[in-house]
N, CA, C and O atoms as a Maestro MAE file, in Angstrom:
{
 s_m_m2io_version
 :::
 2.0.0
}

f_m_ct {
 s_m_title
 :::
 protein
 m_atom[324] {
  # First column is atom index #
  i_m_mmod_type
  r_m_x_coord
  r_m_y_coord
  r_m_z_coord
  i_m_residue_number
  s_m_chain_name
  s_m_pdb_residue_name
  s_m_pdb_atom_name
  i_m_atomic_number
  :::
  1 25 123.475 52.539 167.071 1 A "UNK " " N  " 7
  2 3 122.268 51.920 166.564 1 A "UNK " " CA " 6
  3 2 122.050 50.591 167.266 1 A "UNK " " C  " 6
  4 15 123.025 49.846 167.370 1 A "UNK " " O  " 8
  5 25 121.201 50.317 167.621 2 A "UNK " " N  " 7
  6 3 120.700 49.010 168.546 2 A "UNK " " CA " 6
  7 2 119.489 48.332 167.673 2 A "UNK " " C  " 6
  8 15 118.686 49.035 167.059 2 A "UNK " " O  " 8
  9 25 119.441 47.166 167.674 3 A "UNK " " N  " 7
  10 3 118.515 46.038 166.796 3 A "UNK " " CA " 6
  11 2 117.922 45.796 167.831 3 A "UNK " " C  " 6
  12 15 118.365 45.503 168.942 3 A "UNK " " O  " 8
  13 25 116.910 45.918 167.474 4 A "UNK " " N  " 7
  14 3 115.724 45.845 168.332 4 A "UNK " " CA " 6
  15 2 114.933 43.902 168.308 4 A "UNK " " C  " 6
  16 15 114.602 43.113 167.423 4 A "UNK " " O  " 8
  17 25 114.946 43.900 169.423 5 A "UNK " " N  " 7
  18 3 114.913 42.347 169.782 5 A "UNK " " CA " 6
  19 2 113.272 42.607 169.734 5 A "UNK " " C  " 6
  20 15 112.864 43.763 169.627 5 A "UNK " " O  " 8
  21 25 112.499 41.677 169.804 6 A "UNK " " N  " 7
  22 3 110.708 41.875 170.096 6 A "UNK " " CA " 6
  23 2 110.563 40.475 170.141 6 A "UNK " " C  " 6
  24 15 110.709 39.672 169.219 6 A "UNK " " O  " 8
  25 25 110.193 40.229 171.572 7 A "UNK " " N  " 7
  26 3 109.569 38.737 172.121 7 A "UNK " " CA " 6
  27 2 109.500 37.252 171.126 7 A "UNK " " C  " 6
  28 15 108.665 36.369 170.929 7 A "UNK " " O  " 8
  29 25 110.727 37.530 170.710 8 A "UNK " " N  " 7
  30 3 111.387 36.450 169.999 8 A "UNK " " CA " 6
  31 2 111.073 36.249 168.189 8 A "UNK " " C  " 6
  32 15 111.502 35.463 167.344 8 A "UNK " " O  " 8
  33 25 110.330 37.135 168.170 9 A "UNK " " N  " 7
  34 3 110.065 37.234 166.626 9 A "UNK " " CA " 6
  35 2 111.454 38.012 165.982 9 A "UNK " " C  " 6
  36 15 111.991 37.483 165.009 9 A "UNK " " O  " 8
  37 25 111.699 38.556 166.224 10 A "UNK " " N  " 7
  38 3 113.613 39.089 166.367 10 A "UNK " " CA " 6
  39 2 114.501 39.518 167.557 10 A "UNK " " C  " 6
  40 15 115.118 40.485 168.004 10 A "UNK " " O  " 8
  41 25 114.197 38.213 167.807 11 A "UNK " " N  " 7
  42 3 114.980 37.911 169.032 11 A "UNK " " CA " 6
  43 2 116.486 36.865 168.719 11 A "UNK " " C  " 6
  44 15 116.500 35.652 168.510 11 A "UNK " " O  " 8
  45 25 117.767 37.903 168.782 12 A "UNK " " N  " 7
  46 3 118.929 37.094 168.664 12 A "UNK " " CA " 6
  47 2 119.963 36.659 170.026 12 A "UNK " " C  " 6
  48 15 121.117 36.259 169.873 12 A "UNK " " O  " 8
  49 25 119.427 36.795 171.090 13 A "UNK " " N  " 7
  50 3 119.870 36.576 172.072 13 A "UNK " " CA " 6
  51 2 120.489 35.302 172.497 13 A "UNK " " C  " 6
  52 15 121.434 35.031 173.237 13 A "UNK " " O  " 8
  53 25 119.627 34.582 171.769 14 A "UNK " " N  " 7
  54 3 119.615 32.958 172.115 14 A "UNK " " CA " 6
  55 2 120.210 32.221 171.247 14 A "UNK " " C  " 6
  56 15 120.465 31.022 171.361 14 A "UNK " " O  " 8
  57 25 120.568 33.283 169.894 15 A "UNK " " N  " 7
  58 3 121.851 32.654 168.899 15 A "UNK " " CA " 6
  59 2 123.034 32.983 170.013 15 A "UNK " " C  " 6
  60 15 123.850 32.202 170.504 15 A "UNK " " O  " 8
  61 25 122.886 34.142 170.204 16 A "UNK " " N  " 7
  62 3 124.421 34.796 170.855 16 A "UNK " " CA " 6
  63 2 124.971 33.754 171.832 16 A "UNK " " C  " 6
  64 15 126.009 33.111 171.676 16 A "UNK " " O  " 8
  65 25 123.760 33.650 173.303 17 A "UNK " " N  " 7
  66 3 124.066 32.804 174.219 17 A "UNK " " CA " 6
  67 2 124.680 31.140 173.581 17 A "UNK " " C  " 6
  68 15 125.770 30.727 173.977 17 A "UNK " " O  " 8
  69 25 124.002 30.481 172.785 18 A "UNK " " N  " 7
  70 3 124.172 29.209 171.927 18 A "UNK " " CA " 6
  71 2 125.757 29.400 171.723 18 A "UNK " " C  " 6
  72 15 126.662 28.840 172.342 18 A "UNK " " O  " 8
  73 25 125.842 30.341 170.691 19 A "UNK " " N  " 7
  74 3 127.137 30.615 170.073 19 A "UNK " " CA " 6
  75 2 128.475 30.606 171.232 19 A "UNK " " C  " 6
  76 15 129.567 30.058 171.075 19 A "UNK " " O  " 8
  77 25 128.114 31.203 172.129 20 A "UNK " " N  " 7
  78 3 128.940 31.837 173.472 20 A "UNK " " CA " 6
  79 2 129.389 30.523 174.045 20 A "UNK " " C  " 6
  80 15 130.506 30.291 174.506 20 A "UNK " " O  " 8
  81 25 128.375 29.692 173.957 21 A "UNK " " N  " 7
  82 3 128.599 28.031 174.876 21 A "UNK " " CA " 6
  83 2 129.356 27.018 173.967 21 A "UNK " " C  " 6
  84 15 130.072 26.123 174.416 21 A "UNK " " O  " 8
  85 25 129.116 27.256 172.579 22 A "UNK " " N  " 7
  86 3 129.657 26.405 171.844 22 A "UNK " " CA " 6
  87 2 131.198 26.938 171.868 22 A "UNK " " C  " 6
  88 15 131.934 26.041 171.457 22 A "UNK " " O  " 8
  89 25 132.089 28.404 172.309 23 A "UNK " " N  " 7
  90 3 132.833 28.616 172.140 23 A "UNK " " CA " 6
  91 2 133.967 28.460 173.688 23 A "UNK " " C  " 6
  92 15 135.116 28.795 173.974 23 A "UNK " " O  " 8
  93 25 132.796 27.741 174.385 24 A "UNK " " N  " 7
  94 3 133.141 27.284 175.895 24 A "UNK " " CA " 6
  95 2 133.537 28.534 176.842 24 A "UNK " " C  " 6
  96 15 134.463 28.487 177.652 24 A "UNK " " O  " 8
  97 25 132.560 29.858 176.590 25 A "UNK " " N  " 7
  98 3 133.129 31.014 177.235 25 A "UNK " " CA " 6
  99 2 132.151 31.231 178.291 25 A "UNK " " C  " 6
  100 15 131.124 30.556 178.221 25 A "UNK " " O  " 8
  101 25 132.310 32.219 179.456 26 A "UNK " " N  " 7
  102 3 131.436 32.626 179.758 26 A "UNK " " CA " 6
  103 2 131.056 33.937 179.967 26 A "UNK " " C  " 6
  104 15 131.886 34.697 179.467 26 A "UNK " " O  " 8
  105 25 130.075 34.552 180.540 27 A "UNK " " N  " 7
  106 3 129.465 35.347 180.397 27 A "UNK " " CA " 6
  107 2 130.224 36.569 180.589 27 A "UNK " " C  " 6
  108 15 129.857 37.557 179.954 27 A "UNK " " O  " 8
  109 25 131.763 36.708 181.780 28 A "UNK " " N  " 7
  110 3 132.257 37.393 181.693 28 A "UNK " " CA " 6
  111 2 133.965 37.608 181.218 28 A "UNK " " C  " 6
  112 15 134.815 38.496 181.173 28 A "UNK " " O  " 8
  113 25 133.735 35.583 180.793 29 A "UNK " " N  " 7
  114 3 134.887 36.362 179.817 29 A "UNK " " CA " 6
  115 2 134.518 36.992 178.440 29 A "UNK " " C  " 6
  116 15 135.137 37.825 177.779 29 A "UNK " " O  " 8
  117 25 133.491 36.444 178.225 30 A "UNK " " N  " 7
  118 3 132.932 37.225 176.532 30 A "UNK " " CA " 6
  119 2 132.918 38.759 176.921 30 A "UNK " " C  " 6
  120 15 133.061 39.617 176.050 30 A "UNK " " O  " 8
  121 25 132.747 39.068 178.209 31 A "UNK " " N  " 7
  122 3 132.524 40.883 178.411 31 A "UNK " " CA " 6
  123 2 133.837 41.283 178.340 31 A "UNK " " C  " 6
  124 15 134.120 42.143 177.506 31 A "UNK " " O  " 8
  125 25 134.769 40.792 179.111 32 A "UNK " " N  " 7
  126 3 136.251 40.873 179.111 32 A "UNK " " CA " 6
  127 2 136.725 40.923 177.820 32 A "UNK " " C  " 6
  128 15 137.441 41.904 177.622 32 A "UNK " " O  " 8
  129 25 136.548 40.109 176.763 33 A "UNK " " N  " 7
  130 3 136.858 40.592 175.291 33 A "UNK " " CA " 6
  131 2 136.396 41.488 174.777 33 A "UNK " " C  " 6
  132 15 137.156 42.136 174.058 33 A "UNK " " O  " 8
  133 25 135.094 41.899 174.886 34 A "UNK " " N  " 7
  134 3 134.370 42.575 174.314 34 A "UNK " " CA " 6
  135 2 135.078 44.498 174.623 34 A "UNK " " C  " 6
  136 15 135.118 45.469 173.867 34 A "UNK " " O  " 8
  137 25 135.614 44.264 176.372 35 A "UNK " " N  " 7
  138 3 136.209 45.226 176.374 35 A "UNK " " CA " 6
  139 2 137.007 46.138 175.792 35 A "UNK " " C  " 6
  140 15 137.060 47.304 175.400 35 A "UNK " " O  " 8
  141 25 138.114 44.277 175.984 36 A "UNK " " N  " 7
  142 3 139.235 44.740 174.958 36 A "UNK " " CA " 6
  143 2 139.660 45.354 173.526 36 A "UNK " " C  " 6
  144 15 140.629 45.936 173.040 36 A "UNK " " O  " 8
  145 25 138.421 44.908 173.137 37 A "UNK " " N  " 7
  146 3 138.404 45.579 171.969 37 A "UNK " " CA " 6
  147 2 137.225 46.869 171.793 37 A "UNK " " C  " 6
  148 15 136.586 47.072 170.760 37 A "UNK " " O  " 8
  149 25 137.126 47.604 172.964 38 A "UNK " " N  " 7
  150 3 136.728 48.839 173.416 38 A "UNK " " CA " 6
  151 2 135.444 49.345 173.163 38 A "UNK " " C  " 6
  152 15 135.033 50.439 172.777 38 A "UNK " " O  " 8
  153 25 134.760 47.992 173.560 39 A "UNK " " N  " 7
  154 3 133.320 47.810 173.547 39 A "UNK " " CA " 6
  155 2 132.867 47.998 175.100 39 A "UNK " " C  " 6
  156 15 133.137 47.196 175.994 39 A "UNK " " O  " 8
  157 25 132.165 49.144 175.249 40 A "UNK " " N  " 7
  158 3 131.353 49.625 176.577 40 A "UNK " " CA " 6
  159 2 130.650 48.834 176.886 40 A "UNK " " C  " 6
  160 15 129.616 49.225 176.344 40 A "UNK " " O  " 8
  161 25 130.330 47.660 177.547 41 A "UNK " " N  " 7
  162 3 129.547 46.900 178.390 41 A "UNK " " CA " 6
  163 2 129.882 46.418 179.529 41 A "UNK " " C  " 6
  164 15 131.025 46.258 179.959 41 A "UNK " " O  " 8
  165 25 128.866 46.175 180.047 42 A "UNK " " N  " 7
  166 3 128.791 45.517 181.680 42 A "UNK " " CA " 6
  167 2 128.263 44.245 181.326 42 A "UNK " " C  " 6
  168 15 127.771 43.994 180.225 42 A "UNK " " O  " 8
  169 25 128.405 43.192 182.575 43 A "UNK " " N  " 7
  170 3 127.867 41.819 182.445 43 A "UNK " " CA " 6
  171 2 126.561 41.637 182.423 43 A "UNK " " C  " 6
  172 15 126.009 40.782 181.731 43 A "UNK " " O  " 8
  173 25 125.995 42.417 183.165 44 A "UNK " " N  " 7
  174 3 124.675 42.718 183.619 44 A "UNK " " CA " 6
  175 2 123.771 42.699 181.963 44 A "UNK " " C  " 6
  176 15 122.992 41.885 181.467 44 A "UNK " " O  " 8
  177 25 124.304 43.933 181.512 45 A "UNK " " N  " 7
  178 3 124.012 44.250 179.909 45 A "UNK " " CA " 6
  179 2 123.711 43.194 178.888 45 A "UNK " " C  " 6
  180 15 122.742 43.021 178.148 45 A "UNK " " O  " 8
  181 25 125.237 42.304 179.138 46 A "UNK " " N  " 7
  182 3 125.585 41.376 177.772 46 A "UNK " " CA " 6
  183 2 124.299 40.122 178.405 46 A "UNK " " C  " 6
  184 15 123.788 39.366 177.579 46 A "UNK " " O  " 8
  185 25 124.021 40.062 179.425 47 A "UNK " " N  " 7
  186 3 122.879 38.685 180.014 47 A "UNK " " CA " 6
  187 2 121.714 39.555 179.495 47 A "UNK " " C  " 6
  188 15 120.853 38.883 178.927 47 A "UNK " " O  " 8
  189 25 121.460 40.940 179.548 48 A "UNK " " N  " 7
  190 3 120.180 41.088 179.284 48 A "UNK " " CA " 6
  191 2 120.014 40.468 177.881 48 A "UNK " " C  " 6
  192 15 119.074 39.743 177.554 48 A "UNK " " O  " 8
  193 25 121.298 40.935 176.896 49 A "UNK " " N  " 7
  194 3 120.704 40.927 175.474 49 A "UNK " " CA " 6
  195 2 120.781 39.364 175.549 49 A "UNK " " C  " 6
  196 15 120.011 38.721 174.837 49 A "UNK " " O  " 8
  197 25 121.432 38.885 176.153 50 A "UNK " " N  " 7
  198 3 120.942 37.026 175.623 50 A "UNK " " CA " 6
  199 2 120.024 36.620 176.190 50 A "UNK " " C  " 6
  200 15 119.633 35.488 175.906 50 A "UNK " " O  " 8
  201 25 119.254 37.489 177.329 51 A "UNK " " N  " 7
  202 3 117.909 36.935 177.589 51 A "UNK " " CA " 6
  203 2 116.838 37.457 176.569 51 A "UNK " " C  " 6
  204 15 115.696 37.015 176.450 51 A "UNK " " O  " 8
  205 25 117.399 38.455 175.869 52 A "UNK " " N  " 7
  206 3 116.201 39.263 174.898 52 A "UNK " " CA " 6
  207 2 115.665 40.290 175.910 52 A "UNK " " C  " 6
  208 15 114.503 40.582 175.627 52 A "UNK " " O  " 8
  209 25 115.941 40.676 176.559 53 A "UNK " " N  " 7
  210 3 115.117 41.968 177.157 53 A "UNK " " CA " 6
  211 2 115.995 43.400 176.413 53 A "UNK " " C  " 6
  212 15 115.275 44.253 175.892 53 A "UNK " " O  " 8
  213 25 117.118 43.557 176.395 54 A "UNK " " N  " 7
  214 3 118.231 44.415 176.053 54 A "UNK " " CA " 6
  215 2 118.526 44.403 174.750 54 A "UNK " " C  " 6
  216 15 118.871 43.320 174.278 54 A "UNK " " O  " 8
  217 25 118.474 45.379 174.019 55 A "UNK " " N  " 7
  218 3 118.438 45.302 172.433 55 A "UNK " " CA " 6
  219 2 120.221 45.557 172.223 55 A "UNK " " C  " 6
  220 15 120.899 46.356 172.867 55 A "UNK " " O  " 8
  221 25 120.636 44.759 171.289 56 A "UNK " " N  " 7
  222 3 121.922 44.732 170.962 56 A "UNK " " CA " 6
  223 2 122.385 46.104 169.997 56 A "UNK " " C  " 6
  224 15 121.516 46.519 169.230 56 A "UNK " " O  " 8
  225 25 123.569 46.738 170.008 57 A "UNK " " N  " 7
  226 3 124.096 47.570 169.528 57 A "UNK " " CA " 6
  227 2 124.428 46.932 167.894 57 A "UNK " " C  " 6
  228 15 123.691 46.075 167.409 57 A "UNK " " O  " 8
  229 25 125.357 47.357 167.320 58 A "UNK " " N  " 7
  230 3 125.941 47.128 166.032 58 A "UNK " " CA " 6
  231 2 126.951 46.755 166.466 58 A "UNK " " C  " 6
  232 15 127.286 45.581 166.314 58 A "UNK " " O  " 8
  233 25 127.892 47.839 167.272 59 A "UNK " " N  " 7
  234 3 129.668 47.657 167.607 59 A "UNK " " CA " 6
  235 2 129.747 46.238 168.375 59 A "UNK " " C  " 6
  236 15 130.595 45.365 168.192 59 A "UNK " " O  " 8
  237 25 128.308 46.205 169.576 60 A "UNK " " N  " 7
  238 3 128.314 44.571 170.415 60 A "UNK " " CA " 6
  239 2 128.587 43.541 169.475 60 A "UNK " " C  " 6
  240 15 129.387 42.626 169.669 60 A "UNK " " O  " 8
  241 25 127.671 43.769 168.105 61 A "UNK " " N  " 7
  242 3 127.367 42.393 167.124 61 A "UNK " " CA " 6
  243 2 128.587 42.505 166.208 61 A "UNK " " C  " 6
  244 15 128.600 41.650 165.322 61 A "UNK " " O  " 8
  245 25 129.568 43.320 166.214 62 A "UNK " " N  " 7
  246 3 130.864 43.425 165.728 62 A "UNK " " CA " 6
  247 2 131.473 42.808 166.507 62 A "UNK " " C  " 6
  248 15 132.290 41.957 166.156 62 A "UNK " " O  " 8
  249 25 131.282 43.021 167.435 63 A "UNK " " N  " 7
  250 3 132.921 42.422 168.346 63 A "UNK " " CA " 6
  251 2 132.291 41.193 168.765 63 A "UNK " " C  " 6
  252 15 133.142 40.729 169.525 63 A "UNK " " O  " 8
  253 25 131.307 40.359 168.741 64 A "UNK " " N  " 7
  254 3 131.235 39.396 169.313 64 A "UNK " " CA " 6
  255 2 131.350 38.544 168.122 64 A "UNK " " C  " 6
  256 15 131.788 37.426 168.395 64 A "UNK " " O  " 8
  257 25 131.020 38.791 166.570 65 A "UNK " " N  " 7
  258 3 131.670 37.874 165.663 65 A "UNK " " CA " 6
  259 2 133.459 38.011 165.526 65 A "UNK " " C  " 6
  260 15 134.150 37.155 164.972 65 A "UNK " " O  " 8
  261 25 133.834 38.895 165.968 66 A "UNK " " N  " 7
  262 3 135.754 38.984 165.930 66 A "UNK " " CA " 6
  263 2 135.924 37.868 167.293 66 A "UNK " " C  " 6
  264 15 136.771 36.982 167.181 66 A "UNK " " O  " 8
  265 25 135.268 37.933 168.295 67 A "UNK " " N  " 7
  266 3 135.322 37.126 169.451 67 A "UNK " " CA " 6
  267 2 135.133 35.542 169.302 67 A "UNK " " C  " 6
  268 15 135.757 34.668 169.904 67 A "UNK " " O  " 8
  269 25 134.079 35.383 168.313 68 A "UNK " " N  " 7
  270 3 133.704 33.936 168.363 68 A "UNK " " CA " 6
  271 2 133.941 33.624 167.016 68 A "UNK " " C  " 6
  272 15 133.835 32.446 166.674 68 A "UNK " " O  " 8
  273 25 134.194 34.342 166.328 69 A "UNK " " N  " 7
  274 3 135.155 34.085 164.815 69 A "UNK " " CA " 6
  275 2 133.866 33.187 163.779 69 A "UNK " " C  " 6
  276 15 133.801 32.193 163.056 69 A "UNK " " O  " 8
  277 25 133.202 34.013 164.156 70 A "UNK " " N  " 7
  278 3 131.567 33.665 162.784 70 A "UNK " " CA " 6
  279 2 131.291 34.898 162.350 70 A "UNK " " C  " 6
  280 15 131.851 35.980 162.524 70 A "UNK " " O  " 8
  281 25 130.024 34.458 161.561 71 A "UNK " " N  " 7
  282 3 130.111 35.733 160.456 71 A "UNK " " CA " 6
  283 2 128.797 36.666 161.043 71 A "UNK " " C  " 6
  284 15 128.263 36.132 162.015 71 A "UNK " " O  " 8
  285 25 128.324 37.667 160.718 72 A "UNK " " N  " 7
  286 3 127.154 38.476 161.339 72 A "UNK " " CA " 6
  287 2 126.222 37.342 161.295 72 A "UNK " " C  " 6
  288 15 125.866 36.765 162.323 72 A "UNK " " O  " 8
  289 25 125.791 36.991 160.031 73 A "UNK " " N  " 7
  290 3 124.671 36.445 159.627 73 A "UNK " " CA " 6
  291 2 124.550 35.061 160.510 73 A "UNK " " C  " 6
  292 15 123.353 35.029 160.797 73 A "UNK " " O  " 8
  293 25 124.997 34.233 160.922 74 A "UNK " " N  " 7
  294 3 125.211 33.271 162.195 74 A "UNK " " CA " 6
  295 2 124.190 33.697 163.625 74 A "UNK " " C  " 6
  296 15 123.352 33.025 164.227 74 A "UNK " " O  " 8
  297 25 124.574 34.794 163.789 75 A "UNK " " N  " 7
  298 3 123.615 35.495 164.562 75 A "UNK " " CA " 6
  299 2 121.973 35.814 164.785 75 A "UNK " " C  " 6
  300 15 121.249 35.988 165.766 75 A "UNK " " O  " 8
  301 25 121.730 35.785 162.783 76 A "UNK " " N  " 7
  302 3 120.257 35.602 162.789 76 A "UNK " " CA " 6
  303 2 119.484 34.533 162.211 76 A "UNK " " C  " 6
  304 15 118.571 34.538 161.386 76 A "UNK " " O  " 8
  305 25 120.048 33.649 162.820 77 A "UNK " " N  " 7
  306 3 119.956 32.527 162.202 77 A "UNK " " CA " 6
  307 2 118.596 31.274 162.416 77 A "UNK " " C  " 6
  308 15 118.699 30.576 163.425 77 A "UNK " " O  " 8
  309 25 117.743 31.093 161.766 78 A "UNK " " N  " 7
  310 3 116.306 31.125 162.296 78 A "UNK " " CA " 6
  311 2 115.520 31.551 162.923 78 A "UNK " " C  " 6
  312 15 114.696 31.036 163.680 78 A "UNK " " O  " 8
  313 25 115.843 33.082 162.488 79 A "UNK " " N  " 7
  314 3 115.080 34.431 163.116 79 A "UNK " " CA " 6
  315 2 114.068 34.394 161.921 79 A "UNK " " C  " 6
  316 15 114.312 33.701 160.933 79 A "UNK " " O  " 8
  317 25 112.790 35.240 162.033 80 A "UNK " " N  " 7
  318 3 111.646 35.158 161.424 80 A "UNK " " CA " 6
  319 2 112.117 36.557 160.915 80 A "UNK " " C  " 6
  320 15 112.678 37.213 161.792 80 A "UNK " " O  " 8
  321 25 112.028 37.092 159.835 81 A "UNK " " N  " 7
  322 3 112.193 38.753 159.790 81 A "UNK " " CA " 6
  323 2 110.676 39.187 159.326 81 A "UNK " " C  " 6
  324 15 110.392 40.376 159.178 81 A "UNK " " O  " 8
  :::
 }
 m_bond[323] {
  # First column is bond index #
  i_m_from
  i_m_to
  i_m_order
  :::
  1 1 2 1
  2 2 3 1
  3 3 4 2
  4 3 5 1
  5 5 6 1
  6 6 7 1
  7 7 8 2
  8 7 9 1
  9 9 10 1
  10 10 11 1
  11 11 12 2
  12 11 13 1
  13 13 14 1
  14 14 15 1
  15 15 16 2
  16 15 17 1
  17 17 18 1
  18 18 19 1
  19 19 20 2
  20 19 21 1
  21 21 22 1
  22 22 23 1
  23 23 24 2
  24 23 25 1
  25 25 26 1
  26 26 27 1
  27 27 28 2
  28 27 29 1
  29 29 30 1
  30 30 31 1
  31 31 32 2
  32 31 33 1
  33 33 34 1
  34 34 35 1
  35 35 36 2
  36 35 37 1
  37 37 38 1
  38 38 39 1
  39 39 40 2
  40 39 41 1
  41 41 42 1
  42 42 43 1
  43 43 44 2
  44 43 45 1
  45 45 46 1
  46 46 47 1
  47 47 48 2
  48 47 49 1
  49 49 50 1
  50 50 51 1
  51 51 52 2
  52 51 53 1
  53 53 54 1
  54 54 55 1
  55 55 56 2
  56 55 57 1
  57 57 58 1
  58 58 59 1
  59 59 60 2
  60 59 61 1
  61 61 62 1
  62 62 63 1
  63 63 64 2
  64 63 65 1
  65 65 66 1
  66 66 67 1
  67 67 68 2
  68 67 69 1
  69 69 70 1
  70 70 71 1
  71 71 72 2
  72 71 73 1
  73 73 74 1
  74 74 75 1
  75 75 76 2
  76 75 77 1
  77 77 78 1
  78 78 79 1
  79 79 80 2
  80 79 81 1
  81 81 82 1
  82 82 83 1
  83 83 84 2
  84 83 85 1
  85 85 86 1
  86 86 87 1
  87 87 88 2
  88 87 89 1
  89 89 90 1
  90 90 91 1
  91 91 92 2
  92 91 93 1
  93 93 94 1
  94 94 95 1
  95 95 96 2
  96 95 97 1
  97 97 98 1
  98 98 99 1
  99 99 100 2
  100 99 101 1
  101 101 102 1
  102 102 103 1
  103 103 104 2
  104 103 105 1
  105 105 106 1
  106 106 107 1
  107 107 108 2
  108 107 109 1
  109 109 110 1
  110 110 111 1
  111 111 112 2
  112 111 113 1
  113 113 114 1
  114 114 115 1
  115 115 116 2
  116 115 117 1
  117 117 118 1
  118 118 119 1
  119 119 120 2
  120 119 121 1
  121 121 122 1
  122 122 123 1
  123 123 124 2
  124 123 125 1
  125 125 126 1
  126 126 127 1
  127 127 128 2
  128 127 129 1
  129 129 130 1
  130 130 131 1
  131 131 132 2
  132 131 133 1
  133 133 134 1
  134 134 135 1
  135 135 136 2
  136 135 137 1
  137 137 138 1
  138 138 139 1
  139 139 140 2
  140 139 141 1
  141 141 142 1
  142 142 143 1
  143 143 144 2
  144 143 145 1
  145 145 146 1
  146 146 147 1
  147 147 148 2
  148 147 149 1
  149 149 150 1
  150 150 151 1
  151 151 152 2
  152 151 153 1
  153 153 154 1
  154 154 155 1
  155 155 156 2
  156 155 157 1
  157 157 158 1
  158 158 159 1
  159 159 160 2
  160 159 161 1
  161 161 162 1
  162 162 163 1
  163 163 164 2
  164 163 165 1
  165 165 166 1
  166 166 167 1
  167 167 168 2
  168 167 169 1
  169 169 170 1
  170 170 171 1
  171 171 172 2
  172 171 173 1
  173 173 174 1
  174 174 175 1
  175 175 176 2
  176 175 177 1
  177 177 178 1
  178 178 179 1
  179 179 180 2
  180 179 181 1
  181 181 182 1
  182 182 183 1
  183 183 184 2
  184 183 185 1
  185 185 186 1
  186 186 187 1
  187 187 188 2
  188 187 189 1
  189 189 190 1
  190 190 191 1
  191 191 192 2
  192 191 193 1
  193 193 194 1
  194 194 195 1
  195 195 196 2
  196 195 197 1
  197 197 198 1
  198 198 199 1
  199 199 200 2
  200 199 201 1
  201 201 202 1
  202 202 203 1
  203 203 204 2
  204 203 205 1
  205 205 206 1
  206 206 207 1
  207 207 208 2
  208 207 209 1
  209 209 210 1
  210 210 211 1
  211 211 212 2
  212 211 213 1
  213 213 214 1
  214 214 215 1
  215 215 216 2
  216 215 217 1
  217 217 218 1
  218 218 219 1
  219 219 220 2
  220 219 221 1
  221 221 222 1
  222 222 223 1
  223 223 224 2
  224 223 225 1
  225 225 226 1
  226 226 227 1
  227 227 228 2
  228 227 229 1
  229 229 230 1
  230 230 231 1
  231 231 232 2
  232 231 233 1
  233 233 234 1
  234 234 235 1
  235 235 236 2
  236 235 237 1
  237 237 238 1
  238 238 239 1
  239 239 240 2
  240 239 241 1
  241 241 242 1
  242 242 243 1
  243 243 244 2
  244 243 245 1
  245 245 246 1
  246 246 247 1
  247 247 248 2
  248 247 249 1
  249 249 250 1
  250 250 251 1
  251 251 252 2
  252 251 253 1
  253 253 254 1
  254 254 255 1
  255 255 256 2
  256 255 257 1
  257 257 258 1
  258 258 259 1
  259 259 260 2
  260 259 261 1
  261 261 262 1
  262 262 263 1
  263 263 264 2
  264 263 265 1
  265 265 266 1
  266 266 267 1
  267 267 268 2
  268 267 269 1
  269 269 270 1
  270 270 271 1
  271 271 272 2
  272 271 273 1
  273 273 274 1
  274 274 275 1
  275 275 276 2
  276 275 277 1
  277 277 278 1
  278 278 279 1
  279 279 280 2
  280 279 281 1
  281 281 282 1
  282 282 283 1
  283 283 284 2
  284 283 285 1
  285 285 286 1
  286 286 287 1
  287 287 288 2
  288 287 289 1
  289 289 290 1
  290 290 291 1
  291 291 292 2
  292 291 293 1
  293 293 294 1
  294 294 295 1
  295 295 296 2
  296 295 297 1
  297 297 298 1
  298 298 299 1
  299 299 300 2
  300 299 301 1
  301 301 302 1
  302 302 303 1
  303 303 304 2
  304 303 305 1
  305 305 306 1
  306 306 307 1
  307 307 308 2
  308 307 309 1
  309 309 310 1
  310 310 311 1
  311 311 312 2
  312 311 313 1
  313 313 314 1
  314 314 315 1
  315 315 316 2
  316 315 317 1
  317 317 318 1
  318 318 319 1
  319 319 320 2
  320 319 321 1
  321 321 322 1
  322 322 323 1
  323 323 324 2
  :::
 }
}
C-alpha cells in the first residue's frame, strides 16, 4: 500500500527529508538501513519520495520511524488532510 503524496496538500516528503537531517544521515545511509531491515529500495526511490514525486509505501514509513526512532505520526506533521 503506498500513501499517496498530491502537490503538497499530502505531501510527507519534506517531514521525512527534515527528519533525515536532523538525524545527521544521508540519503544513502538512510537506504542502507532501510535495507537492512529488508526494505526494497533504491536511492533514486527514497529522493523521489522526499521530493514528493514518489508515493511512500507503509513498510518505507515503518522502517524509517525504527531508523530515526519517532513515531508514525511525526511524519504527518502539518500536513493538511
Amino acid at each position: 500500500m503506498r500513501i499517496r503524496q498530491d502537490n503538497g496538500k499530502f505531501n510527507i516528503g519534506g517531514n521525512i527529508r527534515r527528519i533525515r537531517k536532523e538525524n545527521h544521515l544521508t540519503q544513502e545511509q538512510t537506504v542502507a538501513k532501510m535495507q537492512l531491515l529488508g526494505v526494497d529500495i533504491s536511492r533514486g526511490i527514497y529522493s523521489q519520495i522526499e521530493c514528493g514525486i514518489a508515493n511512500i509505501r507503509v513498510q518505507e514509513l515503518i522502517a524509517l520511524s525504527k531508523i530515526f526512532n519517532r513515531e508514525i505520526n511525526d511524519f504527518f506533521e502539518g500536513i493538511e488532510l
